[in-house]
N, CA, C and O atoms as a Tripos MOL2 file, in Angstrom:
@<TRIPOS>MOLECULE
protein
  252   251    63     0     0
PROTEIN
NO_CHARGES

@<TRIPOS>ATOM
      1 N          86.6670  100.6220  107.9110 N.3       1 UNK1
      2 CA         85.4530  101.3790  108.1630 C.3       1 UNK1
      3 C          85.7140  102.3690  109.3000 C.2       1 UNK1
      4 O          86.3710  102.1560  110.3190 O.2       1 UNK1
      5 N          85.1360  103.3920  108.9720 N.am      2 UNK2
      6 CA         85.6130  104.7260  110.2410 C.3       2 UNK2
      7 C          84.4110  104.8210  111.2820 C.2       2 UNK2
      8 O          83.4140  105.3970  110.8470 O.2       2 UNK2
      9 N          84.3690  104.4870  112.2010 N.am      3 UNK3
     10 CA         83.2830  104.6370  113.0710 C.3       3 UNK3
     11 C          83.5010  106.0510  113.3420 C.2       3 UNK3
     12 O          84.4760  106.7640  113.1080 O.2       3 UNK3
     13 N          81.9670  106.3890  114.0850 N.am      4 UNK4
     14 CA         81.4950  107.8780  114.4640 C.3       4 UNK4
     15 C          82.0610  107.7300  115.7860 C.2       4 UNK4
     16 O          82.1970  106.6230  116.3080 O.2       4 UNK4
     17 N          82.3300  108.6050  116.2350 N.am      5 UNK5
     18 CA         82.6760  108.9660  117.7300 C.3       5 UNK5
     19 C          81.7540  108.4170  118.7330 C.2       5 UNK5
     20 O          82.2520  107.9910  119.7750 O.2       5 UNK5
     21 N          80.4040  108.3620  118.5580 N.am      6 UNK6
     22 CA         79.4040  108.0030  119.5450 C.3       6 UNK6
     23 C          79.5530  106.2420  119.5860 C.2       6 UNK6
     24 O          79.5590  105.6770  120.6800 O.2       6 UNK6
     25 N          79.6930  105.2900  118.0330 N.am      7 UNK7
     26 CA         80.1190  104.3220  117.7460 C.3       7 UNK7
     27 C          81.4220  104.1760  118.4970 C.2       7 UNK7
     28 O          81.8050  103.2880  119.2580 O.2       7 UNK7
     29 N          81.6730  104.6570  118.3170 N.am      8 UNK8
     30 CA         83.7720  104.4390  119.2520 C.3       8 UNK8
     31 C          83.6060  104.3220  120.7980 C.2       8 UNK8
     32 O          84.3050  103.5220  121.4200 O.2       8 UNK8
     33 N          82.6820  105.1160  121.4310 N.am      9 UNK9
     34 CA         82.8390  105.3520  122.6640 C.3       9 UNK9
     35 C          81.5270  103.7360  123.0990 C.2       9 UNK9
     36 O          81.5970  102.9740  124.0640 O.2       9 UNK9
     37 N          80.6990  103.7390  122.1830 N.am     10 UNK10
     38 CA         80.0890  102.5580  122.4500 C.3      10 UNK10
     39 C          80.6070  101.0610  122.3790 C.2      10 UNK10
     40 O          80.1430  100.1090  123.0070 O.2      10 UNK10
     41 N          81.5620  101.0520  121.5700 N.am     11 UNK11
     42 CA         82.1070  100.0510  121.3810 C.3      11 UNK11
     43 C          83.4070   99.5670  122.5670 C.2      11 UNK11
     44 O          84.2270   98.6640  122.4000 O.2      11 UNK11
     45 N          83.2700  100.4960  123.7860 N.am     12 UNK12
     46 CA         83.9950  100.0280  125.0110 C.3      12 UNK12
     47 C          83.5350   99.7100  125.6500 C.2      12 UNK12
     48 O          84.1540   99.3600  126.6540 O.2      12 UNK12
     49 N          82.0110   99.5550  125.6140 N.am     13 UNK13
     50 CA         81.5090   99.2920  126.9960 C.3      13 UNK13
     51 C          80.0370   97.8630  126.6870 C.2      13 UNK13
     52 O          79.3600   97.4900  125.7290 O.2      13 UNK13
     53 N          80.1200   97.6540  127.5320 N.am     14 UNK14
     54 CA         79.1910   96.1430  127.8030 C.3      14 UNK14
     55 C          77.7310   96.6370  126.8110 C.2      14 UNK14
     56 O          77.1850   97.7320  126.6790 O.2      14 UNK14
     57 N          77.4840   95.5080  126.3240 N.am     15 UNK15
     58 CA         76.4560   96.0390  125.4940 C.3      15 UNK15
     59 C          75.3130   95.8780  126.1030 C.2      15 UNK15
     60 O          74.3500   95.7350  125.3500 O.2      15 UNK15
     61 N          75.0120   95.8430  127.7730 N.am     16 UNK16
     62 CA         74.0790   95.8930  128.5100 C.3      16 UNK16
     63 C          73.7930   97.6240  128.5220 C.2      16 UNK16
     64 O          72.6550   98.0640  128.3620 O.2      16 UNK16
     65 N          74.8520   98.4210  128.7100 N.am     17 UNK17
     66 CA         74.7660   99.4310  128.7400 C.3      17 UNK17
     67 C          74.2520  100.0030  127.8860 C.2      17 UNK17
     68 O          73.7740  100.9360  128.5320 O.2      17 UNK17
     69 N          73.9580  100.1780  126.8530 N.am     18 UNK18
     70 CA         74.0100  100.7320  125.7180 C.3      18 UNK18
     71 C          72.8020  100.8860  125.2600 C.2      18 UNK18
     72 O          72.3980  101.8040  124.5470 O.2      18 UNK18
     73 N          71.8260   99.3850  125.9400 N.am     19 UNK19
     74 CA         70.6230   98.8440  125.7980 C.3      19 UNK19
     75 C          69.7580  100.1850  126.8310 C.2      19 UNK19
     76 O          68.7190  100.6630  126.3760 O.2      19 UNK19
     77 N          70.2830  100.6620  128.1350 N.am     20 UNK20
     78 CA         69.4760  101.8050  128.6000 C.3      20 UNK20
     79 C          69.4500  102.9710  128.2760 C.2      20 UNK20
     80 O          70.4340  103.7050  128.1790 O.2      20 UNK20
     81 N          67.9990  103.3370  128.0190 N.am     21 UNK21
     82 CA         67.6940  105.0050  127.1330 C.3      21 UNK21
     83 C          68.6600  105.9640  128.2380 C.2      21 UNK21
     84 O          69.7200  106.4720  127.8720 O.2      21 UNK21
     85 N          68.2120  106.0880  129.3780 N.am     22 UNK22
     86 CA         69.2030  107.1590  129.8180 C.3      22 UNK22
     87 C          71.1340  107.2850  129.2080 C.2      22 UNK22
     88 O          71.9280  108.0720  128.6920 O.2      22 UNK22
     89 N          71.0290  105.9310  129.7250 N.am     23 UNK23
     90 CA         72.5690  105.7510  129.0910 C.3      23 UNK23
     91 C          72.7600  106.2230  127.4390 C.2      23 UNK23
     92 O          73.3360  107.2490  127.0770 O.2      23 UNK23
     93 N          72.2860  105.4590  126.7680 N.am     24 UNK24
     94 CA         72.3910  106.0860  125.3540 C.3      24 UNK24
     95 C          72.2890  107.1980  125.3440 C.2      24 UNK24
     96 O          73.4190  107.6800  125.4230 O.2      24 UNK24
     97 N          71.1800  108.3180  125.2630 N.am     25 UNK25
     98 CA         71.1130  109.4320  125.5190 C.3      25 UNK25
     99 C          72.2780  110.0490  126.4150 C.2      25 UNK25
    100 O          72.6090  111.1200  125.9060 O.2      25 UNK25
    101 N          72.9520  109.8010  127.4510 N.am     26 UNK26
    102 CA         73.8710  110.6410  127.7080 C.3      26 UNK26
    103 C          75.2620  110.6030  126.9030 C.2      26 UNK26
    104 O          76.0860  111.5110  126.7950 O.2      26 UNK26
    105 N          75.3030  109.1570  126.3060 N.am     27 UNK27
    106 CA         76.6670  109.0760  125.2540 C.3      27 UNK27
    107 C          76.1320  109.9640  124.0840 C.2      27 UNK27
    108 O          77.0400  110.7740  123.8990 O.2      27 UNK27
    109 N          75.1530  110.2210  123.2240 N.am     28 UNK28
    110 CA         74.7630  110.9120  122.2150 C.3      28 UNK28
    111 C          75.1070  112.4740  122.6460 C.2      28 UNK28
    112 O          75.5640  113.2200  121.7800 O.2      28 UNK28
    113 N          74.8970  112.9330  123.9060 N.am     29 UNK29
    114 CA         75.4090  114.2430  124.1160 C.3      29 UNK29
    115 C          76.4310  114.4160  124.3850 C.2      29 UNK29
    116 O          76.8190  115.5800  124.2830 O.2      29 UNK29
    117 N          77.2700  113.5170  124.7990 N.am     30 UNK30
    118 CA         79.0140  112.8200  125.4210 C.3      30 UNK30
    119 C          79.8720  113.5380  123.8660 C.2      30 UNK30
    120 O          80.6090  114.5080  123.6950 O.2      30 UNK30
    121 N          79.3380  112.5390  123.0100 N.am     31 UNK31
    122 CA         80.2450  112.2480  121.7250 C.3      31 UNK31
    123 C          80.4540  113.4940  121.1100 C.2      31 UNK31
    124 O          81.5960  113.5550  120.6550 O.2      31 UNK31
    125 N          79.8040  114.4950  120.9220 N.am     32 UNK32
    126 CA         80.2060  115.5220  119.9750 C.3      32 UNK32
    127 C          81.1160  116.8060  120.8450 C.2      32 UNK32
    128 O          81.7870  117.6190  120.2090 O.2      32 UNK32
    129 N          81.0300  116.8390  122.2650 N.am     33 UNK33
    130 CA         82.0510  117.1450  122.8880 C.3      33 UNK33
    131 C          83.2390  116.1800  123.0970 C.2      33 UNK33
    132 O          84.0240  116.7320  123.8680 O.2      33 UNK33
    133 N          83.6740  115.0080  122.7370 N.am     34 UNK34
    134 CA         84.5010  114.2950  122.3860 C.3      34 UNK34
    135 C          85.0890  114.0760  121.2840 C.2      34 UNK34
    136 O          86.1650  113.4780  121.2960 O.2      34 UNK34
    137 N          84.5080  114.5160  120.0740 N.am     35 UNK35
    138 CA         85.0820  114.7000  119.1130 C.3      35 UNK35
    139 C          85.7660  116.0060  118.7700 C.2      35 UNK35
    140 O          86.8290  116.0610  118.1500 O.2      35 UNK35
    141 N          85.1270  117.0000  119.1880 N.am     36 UNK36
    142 CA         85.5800  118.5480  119.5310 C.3      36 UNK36
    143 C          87.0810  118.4850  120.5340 C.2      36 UNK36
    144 O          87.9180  119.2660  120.0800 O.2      36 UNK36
    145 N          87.3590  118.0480  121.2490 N.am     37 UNK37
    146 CA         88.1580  117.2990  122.1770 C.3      37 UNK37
    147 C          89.2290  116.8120  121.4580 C.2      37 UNK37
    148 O          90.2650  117.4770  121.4300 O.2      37 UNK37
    149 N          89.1660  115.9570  120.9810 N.am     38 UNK38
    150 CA         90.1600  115.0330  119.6530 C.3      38 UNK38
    151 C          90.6140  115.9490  118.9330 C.2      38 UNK38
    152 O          91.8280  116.1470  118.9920 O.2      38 UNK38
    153 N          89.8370  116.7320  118.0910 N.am     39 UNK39
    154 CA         90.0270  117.7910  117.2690 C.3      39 UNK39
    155 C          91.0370  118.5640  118.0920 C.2      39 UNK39
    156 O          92.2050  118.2870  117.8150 O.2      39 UNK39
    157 N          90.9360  119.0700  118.6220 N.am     40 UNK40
    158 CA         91.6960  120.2510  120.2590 C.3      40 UNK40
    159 C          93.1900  119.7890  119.9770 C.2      40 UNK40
    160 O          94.1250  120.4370  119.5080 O.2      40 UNK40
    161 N          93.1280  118.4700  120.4050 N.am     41 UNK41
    162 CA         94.1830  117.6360  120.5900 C.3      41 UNK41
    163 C          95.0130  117.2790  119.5390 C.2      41 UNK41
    164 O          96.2330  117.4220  119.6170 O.2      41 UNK41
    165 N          94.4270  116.8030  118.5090 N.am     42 UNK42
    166 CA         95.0750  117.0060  116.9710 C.3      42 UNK42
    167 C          95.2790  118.1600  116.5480 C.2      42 UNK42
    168 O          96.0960  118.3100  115.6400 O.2      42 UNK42
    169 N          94.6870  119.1170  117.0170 N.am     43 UNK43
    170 CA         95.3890  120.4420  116.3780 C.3      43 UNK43
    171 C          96.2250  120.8200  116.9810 C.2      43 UNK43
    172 O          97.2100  121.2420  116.3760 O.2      43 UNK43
    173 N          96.2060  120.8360  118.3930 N.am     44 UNK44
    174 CA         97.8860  120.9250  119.4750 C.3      44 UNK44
    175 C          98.4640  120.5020  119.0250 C.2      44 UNK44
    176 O          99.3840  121.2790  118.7680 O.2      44 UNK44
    177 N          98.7070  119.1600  118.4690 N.am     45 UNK45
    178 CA        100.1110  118.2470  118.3000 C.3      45 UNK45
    179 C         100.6090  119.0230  116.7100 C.2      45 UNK45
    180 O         101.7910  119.1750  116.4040 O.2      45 UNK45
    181 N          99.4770  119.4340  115.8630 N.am     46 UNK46
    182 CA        100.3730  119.8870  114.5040 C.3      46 UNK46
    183 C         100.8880  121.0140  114.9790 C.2      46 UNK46
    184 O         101.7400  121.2900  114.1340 O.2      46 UNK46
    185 N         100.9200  121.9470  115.8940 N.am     47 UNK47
    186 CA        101.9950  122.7600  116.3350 C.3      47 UNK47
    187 C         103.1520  122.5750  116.8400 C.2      47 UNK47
    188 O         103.9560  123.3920  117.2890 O.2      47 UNK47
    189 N         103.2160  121.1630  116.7210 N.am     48 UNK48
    190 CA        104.3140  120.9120  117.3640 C.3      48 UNK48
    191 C         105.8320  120.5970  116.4870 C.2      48 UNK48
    192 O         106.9700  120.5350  116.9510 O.2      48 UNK48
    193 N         105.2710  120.3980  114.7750 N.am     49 UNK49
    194 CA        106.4560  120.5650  114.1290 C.3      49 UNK49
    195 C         105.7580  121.6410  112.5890 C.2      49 UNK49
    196 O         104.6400  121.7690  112.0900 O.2      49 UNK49
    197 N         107.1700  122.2340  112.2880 N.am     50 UNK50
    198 CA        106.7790  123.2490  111.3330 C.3      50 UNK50
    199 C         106.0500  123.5420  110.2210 C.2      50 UNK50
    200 O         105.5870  124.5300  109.6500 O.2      50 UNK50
    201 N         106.1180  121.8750  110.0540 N.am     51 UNK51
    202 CA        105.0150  121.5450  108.5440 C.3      51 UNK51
    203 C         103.8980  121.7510  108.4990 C.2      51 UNK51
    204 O         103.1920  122.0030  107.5230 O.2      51 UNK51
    205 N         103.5510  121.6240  109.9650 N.am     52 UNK52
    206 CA        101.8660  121.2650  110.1050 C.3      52 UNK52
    207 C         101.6020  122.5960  111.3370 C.2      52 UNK52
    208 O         100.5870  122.7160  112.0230 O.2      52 UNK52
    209 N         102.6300  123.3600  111.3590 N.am     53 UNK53
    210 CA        101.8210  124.3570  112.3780 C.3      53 UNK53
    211 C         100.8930  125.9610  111.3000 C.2      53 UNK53
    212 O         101.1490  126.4570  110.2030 O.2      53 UNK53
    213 N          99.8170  126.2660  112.3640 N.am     54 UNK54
    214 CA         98.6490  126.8810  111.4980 C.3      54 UNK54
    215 C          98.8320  127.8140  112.4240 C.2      54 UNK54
    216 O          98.5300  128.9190  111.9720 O.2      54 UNK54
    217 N          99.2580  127.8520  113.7100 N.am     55 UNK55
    218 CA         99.2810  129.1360  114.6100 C.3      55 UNK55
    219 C          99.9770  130.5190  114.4340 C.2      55 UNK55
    220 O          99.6900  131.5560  115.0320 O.2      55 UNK55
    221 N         100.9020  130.3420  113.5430 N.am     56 UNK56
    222 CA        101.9640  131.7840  113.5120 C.3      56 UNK56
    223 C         102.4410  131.7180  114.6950 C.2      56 UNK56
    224 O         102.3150  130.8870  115.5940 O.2      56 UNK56
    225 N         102.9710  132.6230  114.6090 N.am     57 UNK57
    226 CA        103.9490  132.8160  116.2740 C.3      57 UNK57
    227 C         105.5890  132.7570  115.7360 C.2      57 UNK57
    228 O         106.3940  133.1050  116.5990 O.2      57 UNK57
    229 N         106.0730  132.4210  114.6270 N.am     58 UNK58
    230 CA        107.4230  132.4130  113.9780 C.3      58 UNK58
    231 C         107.4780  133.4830  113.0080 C.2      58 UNK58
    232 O         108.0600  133.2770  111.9430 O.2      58 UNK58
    233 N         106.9120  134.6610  113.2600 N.am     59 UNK59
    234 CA        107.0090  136.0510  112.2410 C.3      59 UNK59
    235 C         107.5920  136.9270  112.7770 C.2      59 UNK59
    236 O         107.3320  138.0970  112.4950 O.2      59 UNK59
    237 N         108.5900  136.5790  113.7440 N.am     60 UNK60
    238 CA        109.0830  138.0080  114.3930 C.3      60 UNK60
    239 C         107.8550  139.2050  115.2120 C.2      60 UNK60
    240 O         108.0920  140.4110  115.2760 O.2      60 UNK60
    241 N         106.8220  138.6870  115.6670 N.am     61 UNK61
    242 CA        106.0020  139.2290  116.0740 C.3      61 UNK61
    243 C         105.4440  139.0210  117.5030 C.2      61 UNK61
    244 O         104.5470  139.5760  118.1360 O.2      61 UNK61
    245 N         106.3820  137.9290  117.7990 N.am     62 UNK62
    246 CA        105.7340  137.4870  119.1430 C.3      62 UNK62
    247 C         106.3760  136.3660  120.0710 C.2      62 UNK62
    248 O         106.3700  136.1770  121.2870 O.2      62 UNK62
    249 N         106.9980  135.6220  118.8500 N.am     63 UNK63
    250 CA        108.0110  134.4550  119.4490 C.3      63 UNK63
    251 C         109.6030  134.6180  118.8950 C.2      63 UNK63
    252 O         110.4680  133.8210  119.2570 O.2      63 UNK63
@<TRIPOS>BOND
     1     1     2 1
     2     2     3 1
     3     3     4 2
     4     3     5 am
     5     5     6 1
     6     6     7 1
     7     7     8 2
     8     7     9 am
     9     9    10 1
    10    10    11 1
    11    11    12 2
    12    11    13 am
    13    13    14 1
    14    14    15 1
    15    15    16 2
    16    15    17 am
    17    17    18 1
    18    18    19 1
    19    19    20 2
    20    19    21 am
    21    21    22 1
    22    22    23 1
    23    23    24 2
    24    23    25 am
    25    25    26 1
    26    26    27 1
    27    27    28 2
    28    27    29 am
    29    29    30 1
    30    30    31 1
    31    31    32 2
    32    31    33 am
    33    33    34 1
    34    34    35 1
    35    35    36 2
    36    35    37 am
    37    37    38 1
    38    38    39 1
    39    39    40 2
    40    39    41 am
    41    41    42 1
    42    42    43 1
    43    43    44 2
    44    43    45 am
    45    45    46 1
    46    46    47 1
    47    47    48 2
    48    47    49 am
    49    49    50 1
    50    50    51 1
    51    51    52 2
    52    51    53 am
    53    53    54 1
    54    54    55 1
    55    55    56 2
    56    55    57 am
    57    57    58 1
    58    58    59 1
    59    59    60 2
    60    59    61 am
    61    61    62 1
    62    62    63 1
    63    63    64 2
    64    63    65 am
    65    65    66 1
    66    66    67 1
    67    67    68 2
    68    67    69 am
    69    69    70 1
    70    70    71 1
    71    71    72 2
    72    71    73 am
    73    73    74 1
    74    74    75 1
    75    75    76 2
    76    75    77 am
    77    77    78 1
    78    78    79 1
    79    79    80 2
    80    79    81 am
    81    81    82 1
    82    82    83 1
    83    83    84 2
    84    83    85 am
    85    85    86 1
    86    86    87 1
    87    87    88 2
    88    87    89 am
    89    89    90 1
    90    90    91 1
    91    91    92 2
    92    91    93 am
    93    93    94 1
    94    94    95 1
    95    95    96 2
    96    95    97 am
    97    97    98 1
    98    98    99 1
    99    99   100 2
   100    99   101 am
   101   101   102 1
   102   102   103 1
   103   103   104 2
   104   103   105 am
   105   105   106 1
   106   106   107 1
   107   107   108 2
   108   107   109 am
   109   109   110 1
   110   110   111 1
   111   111   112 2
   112   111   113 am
   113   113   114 1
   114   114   115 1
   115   115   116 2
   116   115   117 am
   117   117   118 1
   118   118   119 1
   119   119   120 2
   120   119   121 am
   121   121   122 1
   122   122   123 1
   123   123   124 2
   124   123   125 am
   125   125   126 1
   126   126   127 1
   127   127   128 2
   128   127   129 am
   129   129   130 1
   130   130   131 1
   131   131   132 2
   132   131   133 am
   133   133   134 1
   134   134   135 1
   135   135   136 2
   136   135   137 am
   137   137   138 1
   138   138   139 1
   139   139   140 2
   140   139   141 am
   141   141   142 1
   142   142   143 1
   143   143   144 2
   144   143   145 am
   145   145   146 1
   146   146   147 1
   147   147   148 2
   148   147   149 am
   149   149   150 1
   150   150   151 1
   151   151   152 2
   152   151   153 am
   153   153   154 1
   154   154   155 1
   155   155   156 2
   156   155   157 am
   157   157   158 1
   158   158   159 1
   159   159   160 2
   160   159   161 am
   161   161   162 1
   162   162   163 1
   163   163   164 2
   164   163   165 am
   165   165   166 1
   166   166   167 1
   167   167   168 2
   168   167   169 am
   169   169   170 1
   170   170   171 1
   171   171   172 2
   172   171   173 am
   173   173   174 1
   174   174   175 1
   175   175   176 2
   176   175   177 am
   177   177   178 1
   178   178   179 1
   179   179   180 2
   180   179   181 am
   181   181   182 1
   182   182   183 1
   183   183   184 2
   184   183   185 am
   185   185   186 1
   186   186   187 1
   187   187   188 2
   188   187   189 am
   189   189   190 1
   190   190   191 1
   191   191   192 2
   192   191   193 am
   193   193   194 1
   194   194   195 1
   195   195   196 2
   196   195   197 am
   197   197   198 1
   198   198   199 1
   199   199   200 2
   200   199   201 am
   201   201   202 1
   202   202   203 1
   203   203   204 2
   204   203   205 am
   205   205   206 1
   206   206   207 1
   207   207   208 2
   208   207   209 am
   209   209   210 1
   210   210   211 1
   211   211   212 2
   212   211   213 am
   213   213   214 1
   214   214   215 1
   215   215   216 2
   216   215   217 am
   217   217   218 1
   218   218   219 1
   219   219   220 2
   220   219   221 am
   221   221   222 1
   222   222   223 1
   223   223   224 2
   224   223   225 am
   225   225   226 1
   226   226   227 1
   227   227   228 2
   228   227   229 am
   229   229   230 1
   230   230   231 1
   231   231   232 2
   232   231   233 am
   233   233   234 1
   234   234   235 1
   235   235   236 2
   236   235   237 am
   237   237   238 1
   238   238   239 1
   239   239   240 2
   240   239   241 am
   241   241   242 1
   242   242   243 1
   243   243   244 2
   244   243   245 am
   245   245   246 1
   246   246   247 1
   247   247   248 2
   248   247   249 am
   249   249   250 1
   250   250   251 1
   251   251   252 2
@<TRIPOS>SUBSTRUCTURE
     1 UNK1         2 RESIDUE 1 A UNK
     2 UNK2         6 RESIDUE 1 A UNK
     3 UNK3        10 RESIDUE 1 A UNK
     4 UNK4        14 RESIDUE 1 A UNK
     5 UNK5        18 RESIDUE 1 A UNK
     6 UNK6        22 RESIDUE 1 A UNK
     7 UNK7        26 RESIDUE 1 A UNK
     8 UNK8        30 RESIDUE 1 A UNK
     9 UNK9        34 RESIDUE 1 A UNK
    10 UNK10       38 RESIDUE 1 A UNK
    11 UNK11       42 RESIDUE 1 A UNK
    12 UNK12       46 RESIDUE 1 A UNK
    13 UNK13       50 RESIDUE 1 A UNK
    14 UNK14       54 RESIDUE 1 A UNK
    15 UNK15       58 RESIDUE 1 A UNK
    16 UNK16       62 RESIDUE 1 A UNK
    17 UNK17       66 RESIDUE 1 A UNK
    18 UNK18       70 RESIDUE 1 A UNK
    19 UNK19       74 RESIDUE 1 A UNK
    20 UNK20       78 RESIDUE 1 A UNK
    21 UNK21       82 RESIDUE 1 A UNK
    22 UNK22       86 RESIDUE 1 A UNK
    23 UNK23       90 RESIDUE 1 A UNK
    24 UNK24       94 RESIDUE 1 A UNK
    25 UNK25       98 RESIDUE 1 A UNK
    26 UNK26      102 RESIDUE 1 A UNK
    27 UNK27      106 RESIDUE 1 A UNK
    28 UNK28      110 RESIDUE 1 A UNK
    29 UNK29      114 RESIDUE 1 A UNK
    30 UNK30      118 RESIDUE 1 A UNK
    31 UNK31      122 RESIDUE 1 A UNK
    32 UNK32      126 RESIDUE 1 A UNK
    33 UNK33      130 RESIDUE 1 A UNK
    34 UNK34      134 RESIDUE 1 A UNK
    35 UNK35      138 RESIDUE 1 A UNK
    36 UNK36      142 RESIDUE 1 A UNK
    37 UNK37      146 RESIDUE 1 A UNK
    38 UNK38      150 RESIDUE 1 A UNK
    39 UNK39      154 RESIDUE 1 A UNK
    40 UNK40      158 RESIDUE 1 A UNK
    41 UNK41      162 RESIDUE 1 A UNK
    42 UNK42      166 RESIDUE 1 A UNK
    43 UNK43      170 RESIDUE 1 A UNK
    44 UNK44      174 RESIDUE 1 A UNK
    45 UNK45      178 RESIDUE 1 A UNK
    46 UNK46      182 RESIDUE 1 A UNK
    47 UNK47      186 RESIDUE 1 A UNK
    48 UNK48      190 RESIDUE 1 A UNK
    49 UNK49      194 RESIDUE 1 A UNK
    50 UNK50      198 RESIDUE 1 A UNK
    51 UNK51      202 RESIDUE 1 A UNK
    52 UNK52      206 RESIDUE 1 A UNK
    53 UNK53      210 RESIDUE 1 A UNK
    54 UNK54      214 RESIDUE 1 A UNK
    55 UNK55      218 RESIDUE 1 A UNK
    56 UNK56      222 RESIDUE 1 A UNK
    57 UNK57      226 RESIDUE 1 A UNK
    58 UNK58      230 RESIDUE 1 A UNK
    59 UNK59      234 RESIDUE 1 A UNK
    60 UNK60      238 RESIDUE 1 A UNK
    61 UNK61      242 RESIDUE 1 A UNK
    62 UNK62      246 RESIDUE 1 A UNK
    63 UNK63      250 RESIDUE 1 A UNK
């Protein structure tokens, strides 16, 4: 089963926490800049071998 990002980040922490509205509410605005984040990060690393790079930069144009 694939948990959501907001699920992922909840599932580290004491489930006392989770139980306060402020708290919840700030992980609900947390998570989708954390998944944006991940994304960032997974797309850095496929530049890092030729199969999976999407950037260009190997056309004689720049690198």
């Amino acid at each position: 089963m694939l948990l959501s990002k907001l699920d992922e980040m909840k599932a580290y922490l004491p489930a006392y926490l989770t139980e306060i509205t402020d708290f919840d509410e700030l992980m609900k605005s947390e998570a989708p800049e954390m998944e944006m984040l991940d994304d960032s990060i997974f797309d850095m690393t496929d530049q890092f071998f030729p199969i999976t790079a999407t950037w260009g930069g190997i056309d004689g144009k720049g690198c």
